[in-house]
Structures are given as C-alpha cells and as structure tokens.
C-alpha positions in Angstrom: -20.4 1.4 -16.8 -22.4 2.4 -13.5 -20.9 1.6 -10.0 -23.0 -0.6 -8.6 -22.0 0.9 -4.9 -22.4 4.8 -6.0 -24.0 4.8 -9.3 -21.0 7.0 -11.0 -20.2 6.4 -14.3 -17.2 5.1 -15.4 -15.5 3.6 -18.7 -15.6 -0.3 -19.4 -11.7 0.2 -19.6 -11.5 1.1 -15.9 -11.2 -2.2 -13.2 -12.4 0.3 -10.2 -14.8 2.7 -9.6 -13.2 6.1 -10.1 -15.1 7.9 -7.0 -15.0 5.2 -4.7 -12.6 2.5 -5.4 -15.2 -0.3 -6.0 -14.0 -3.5 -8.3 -15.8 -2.8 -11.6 -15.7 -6.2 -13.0 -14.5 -9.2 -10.8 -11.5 -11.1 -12.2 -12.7 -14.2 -14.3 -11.2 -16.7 -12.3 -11.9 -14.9 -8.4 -15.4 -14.2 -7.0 -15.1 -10.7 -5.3 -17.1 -11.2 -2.0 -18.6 -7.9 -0.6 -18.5 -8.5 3.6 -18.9 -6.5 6.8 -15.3 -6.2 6.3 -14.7 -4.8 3.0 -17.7 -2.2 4.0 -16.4 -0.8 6.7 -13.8 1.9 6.3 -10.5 1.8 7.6 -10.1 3.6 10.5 -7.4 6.5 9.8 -4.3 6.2 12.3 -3.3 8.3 14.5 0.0 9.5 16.0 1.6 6.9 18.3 -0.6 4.4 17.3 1.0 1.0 16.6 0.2 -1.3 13.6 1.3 -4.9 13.2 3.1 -4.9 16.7 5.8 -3.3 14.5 5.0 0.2 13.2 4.7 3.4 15.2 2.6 5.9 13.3 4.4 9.3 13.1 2.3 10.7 10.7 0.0 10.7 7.5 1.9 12.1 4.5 -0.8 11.6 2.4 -3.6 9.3 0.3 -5.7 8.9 -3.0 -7.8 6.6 -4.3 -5.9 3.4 -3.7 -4.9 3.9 -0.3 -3.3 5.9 2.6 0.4 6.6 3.1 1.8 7.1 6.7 5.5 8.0 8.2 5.9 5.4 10.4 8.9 3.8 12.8 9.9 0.5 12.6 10.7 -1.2 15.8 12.3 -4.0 14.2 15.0 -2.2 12.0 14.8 1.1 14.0 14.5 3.4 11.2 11.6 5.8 9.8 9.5 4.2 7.1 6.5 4.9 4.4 3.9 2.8 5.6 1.3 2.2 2.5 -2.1 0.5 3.6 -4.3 -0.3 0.2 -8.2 -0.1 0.7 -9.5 -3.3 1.7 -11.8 -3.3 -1.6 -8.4 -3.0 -3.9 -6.4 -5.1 -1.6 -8.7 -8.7 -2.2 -7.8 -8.3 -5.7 -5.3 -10.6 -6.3 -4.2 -9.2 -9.6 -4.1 -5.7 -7.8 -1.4 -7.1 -5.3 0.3 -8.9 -7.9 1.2 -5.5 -9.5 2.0 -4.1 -6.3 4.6 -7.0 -5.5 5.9 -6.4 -8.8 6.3 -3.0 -8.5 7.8 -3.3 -5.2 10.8 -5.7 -6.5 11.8 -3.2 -9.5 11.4 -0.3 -6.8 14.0 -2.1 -4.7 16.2 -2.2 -8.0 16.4 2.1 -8.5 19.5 3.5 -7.0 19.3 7.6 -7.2 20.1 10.3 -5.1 16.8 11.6 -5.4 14.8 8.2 -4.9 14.9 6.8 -1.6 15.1 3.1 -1.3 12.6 0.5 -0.3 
C-alpha cells in the first residue's frame, strides 16, 4: 500500500505509514480529516519551556515514530516526570488513544524495582 502523503510503501497490515506516521486506512466508523493542524509539525520543546501551565521541560530523552518523550517537572505534584506528546496525526485516532489509555492503566499496575511507576 502507497502513502498517500510520501509515496512509501508499506504492507496492508500496517495502520500508519512506516516513514512518516500517516493513518493508512481511516477507522470504518471515523473520517480522518487532514487540517492546517495535523500538517504542521509540532514544534520540539525546549528547556524551561512550560506546557499545559503545568510542565517545565527539563529535557528531551528521546522520540520515534509515534511521538516525542521529554523529562519534565510537574508544578502540581512537584516531582520530575516523562512527558510523552503523540504526533497529532496518531493522536486523532481514537482507537490509537484507546490503546494508549489501556496501556497506561496496566502500566500503573507493574510494581518492580527496575520499572518506575506511572
């Protein structure tokens, strides 16, 4: 299947496009709706910036092709945080969040000394 945003090719299996993240094939029931929004990048965050009215941006630790992941501090709770922000094309997929709330809740549920905690 060819990306209809970079022409790469990609299985039928595969929801986004591999080299740039573009939805593949729309859910059934949701129209995805390309906008101004959704075309612009996200601009990457610097140190000491503030998202939300909440975070402080420490730091990138790192990204891929879902997202970026910064250390951040939390205002509210006053402790250092991951910060994940999806790509705005993967994030107005509502089965994409879906899984992400789902893995969030059995994330919570891991106790390790090795894992931290969410």
């Amino acid at each position: 299947m060819k990306c209809p945003k970079c022409n790469s090719d990609n299985s039928d299996t595969q929801r986004f496009c591999g080299e740039c993240a573009t939805p593949l094939k729309p859910a059934d029931d949701a129209q995805v709706s390309f906008t101004k929004t959704l075309e612009t990048p996200f601009p990457q965050l610097s140190k000491g910036t503030t998202l939300g009215g909440r975070y402080e941006i420490l730091g990138e630790l790192g990204k891929g092709g879902m997202g970026e992941v910064y250390k951040a501090h939390d205002t509210k709770i006053k402790e250092r945080v991951a910060l994940k922000l999806l790509k705005p094309e993967i994030a107005s997929d509502k089965k994409t969040i879906e899984r992400f709330s789902n893995e969030l809740k059995f994330a919570r549920k891991i106790r390790h000394k090795n894992v931290c905690h969410m």
